[in-house]
N, C-alpha and C positions, 0 to 999 in steps of 0.2 A: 430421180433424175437418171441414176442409173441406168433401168428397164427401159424408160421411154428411150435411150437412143441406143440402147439394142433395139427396141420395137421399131424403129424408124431406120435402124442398118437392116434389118430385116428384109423390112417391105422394099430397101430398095436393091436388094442382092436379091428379089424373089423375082424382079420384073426385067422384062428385058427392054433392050431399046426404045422397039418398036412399042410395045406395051405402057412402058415411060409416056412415049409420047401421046399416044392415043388418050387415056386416062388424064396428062395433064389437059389438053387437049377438049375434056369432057371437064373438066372443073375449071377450067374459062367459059367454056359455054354455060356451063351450071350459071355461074356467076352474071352472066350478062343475061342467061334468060330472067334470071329472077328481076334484074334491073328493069330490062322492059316488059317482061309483066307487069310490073309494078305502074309502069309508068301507063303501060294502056289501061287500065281499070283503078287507077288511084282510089285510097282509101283517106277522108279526113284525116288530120294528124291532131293528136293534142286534143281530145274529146274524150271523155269517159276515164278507162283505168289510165290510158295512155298520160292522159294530163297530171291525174296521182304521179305516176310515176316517173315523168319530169319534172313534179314540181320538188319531188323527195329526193332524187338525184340534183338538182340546183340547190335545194339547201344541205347537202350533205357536202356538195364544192364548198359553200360558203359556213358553214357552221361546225361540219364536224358528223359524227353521228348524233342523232338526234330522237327523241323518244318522241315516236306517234305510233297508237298502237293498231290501227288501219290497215298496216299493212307491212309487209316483211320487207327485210333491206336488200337480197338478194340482187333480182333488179336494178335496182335506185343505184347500188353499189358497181353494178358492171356501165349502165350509163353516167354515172358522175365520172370513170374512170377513161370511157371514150369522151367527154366533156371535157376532161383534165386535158389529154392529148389535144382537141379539135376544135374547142371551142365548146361553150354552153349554150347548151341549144343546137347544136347542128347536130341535126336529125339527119340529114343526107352520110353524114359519116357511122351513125348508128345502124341506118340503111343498109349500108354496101358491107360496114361488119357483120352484119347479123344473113347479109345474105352469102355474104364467105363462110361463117358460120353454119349457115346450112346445108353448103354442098360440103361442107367438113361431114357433116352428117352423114350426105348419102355415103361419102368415100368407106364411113365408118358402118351404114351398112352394108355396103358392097366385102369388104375385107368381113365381115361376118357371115355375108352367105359363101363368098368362096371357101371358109370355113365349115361351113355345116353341107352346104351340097356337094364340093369337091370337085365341080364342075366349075369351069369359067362361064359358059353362055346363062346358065340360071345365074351367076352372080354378075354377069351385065346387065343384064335383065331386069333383075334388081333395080343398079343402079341409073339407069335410063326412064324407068318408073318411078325413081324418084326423084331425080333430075327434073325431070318435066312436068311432077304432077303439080297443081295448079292451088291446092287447096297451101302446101305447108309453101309453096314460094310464094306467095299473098301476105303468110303474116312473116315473110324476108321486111314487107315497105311498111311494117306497124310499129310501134314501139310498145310491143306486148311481151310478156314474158315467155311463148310458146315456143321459138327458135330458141334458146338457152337452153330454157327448160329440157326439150324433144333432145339436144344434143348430149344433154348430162345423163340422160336417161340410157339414150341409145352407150352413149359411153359406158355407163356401170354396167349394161349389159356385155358389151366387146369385151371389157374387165372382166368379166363371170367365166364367157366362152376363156378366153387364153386362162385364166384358174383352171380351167375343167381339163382343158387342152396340156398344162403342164402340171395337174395334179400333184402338186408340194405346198405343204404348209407355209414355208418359204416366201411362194412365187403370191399367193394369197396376201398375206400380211403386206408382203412390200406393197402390194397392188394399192 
């Protein structure tokens, strides 16, 4: 708990006003382009893994954790807990999380390449390319495990670079 909110006094003594704004500025857009993409090329809901894994998340509200060995609870466990909050079954609130979710993403790889290039404009760049690319805002309107997923990922990696970046045994283990 410690780290993350020096990581987050960090990031915001590192930005200036003008920069504050722009960037939040870009993760509202983030967030509404994914919405209306979504909405101009809709994908079925509730079909295939999607349905597994609403029907694992409604019985994990309703029972508990429960032994099917089909499939991991990973999942099941962050939608039963948007379910707990919004209701079961509202998939439009799984939506706008998972697409907040993903522009958490880009921010997380944008703060990575400003990182490794040292540059601002290749780490705008960055994140503009992934703000708008089409393919990871698409599965923002699915209920598939690939937005979590991409985010936990990209996260242990931003956790590796600040290990390398503060090379202590220390700063590792807390991580």
């Amino acid at each position: 708990m410690k780290l993350h909110n020096r990581f987050f006094k960090q990031v915001i003594s590192l930005l200036s006003k003008k920069e504050f704004i722009v960037l939040s500025g870009l993760f509202t857009i983030g967030v509404i382009f994914r919405l209306w993409f979504i909405q101009i090329v809709p994908q079925p809901l509730l079909i295939g893994d999607q349905y597994d894994y609403n029907r694992y998340a409604v019985g994990i509200l309703h029972h508990g954790l429960f032994a099917l060995s089909s499939r991991l609870y990973g999942f099941p466990l962050f939608l039963a807990i948007i379910y707990g909050f919004f209701g079961e079954g509202n998939t439009n609130a799984v939506i706008f999380i998972q697409s907040v979710l993903d522009v958490s993403t880009a921010f997380l790889v944008f703060w990575m390449a400003q990182k490794i290039f040292k540059k601002s404009i290749q780490a705008y760049l960055v994140l503009v390319l992934y703000l708008f690319n089409p393919f990871t805002s698409n599965f923002a309107g699915l209920i598939v495990t690939e937005v979590l997923s991409v985010f936990f990922v990209i996260l242990v990696f931003a956790t590796f670079l600040l290990f390398l970046e503060k090379k202590t045994l220390s700063t590792g283990i807390s991580l």
